[in-house]
N, C-alpha and C positions, 0 to 999 in steps of 0.2 A: 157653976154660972147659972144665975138665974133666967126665965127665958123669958120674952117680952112676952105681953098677950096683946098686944095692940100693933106687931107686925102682920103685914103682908107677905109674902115671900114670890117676888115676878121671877122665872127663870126661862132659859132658854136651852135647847139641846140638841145636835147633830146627833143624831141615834144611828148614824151609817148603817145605810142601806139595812134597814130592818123590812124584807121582804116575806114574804109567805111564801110555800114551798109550790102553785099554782102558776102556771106556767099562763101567761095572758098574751095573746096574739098579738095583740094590737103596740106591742114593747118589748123592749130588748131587755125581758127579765129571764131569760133561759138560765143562765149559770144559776141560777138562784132556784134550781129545781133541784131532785134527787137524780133528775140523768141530767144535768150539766156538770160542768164542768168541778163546780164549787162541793157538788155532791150535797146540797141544801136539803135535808130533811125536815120532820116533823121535829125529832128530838133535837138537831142545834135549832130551831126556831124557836120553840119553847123553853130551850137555855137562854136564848139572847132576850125574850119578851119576858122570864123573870129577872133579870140582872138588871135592863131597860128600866123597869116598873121598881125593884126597890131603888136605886138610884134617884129618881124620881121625886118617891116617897121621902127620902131623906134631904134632898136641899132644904137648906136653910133649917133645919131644924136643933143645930149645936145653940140658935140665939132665938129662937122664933118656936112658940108653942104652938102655932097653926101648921099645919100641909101646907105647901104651896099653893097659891091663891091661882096663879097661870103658872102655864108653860108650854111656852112654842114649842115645836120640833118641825123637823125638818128630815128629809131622807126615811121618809113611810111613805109604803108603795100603795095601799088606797085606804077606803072606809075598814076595811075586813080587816087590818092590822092594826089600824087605834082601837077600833075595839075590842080586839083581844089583848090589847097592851090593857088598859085598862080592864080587863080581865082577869090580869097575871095576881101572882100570890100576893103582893103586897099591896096591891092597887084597888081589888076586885070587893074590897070590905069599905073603903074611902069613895063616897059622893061626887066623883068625876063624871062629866061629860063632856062633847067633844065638837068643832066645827070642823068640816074638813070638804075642799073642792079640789074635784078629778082635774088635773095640767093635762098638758099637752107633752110635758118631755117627755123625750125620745125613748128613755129609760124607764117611764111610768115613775119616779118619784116625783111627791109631794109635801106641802108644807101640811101643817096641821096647828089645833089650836087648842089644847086644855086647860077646861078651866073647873075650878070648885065651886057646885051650885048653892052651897053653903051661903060664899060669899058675894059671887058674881050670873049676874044674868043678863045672858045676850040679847040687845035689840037690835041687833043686824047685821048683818057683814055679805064681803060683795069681794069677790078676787079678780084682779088684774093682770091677763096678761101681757111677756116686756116680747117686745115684737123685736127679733134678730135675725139679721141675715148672714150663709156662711160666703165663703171666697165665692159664689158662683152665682150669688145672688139668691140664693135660693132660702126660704124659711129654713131657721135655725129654729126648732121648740126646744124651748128649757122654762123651767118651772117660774110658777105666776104669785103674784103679790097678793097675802093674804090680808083682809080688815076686817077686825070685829069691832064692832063698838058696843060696849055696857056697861051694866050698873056695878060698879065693886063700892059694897058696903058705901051707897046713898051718894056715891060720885060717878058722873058718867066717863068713862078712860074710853081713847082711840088705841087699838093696836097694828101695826102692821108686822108680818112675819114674814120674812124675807130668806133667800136662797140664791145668791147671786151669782153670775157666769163664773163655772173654774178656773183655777191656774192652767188645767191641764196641757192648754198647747203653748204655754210658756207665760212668765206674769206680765212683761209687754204687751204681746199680742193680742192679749186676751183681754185687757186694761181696757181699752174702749166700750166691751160688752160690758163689763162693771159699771163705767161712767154711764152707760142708757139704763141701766137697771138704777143706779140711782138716782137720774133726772125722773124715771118716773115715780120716783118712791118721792121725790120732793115734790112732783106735780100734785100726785094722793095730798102729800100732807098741806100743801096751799091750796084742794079745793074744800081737808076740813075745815082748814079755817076760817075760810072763806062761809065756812055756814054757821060755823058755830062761834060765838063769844069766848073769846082765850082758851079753847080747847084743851086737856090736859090727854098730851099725844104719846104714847112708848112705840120705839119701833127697835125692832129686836132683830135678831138672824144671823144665819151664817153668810156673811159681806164677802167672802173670799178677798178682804184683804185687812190691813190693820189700821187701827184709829186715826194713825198719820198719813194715811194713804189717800191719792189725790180721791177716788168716788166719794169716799169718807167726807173730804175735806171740802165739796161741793155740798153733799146733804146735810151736814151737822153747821146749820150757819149759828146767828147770836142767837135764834130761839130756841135752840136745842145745848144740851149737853153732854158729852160725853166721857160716864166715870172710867170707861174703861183704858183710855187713852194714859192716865197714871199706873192701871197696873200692867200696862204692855214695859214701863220702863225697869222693873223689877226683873233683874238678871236669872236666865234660865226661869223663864214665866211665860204661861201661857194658856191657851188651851187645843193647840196644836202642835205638833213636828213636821213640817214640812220643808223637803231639800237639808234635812236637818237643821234645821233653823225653829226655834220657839218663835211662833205666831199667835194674835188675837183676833182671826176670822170672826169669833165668835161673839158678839157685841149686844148689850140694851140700853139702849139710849134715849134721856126724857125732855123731855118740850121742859122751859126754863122755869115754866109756872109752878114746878114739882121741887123748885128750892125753895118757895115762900111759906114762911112758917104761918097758915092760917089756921082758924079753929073748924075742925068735920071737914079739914082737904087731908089730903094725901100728902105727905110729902117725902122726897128720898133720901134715906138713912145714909147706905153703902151698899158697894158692891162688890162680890168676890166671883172667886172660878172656884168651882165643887170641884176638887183636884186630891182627895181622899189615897191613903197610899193602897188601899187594897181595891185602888182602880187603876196602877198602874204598873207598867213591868217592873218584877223584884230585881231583877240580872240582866246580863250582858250588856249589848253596846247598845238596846235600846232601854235601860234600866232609866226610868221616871218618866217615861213616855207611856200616852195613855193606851192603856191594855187591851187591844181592838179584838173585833171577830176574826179577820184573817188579817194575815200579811200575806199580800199574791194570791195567790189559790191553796196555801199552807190555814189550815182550823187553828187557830187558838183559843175559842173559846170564851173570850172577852168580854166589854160592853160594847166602846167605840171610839176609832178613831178621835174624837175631840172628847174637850172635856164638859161637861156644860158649865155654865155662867149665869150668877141670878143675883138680884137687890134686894133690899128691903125697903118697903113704906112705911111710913108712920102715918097713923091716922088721931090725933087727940081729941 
């Protein structure tokens, strides 16, 4: 197969909890040391930051002769870990750099934002946090809304990167904290438009929940499109297992102006899930699920929990 040279490659990735073995007061990253629980060393950190990084390296590159132009992540615990990510053996020879602001959650994870300075150069960005409260009234911290805005090859593109409230205390319950995390991600993206002339917007992230899901079905109105809403319908697909059930948390989705065939715009090819077999379990009963660092507090050795997800532009 011949590979384009006029692709872009946008991706997205849940890197699950890729923390550093550094124990930070201020957050509940204990297991994540050599005396927790997890027994978190130098060596699994340095296995999981090269696995993380070729991974990385390789989206989109079976149709696309470039690196990937972006790639969100999600689930890194601060500065000191994107930049050893981009450190790692595959990464550490390729032109990456990095936006990233310290949250407030409770865990210390953070969104992040790489990009190839090759292609793209940042004019600014600004992070939002979604204000929660739990049963007692009391501030709930979880992770804040990332936007860069810049130049990718002579177009200016809006990103926001996104990490939205978990399942964890059940997908009802917790459904409401979704819906506020995407009323503000829609506030963001009406006050870009609101400054800029047809803005050409991508907002990406782990949504914790699926294309057809009501937060979804609130943020994605007629300006926006979302490709990944067809590949959630592809039986056993995904880029999660969760409650054993194949899920598409994982989502990029573009402002409508990214279908119009113009000459020196951007426009969107297609979109797949990086779901490679030698990223996921060979056997047993979780055999084609993706091949994580732990299950519980049991090491396997893995990448992560999800799979990542990414598009291609075209640019003529």
């Amino acid at each position: 197969m011949s590979k384009k040279q006029n692709f872009q490659t946008i991706a997205f990735y849940n890197v699950e909890n890729l923390f550093d073995t550094i124990d930070d007061p201020n957050t509940f990253d204990n297991d994540f040391t050599p005396e927790g629980k997890l027994n978190w060393d130098e060596e699994k950190y340095e296995t999981k930051l090269n696995k993380i990084g070729s991974v990385i390296s390789q989206l989109g590159i079976d149709e696309n002769q470039n690196r990937p132009a972006i790639i969100g992540l999600v689930e890194v615990e601060n500065e000191k870990v994107v930049t050893d990510l981009l450190n790692s053996r595959s990464l550490k020879h390729l032109n990456y750099d990095f936006v990233h602001e310290e949250s407030t959650d409770e865990r210390g994870i953070d969104v992040a934002f790489l990009y190839n300075k090759e292609v793209f150069e940042v004019l600014s960005s600004e992070h939002f946090p979604l204000y929660l409260e739990d049963e007692f009234g009391e501030r709930d911290f979880t992770r804040d809304i990332l936007v860069v805005s810049g130049n990718l090859n002579g177009e200016i593109i809006h990103f926001l990167i996104n990490h939205w409230p978990s399942r964890g205390e059940g997908t009802e319950i917790s459904e409401p904290k979704r819906i506020l995390a995407s009323t503000l991600a829609r506030e963001i993206v009406e006050n870009i438009q609101s400054r800029f002339f047809e803005p050409k917007i991508i907002l990406m992230g782990d949504f914790n929940d699926d294309p057809t899901d009501k937060s979804l079905e609130f943020l994605v109105k007629d300006d926006f499109y979302n490709p990944m809403e067809k590949l959630l319908q592809i039986e056993y697909h995904g880029s999660l297992v969760h409650e054993k059930k194949w899920n598409l948390f994982d989502q990029i989705i573009f402002s409508k102006n990214f279908l119009e065939a113009e000459t020196d715009k951007h426009q969107f090819v297609k979109a797949s899930i990086f779901d490679k077999d030698w990223m996921k379990v060979s056997r047993g009963k979780l055999k084609g699920s993706p091949f994580r660092t732990y299950i519980h507090k049991w090491y396997q050795g893995g990448f992560s929990d999800h799979f990542p997800v990414y598009a291609f532009l075209e640019k003529n």
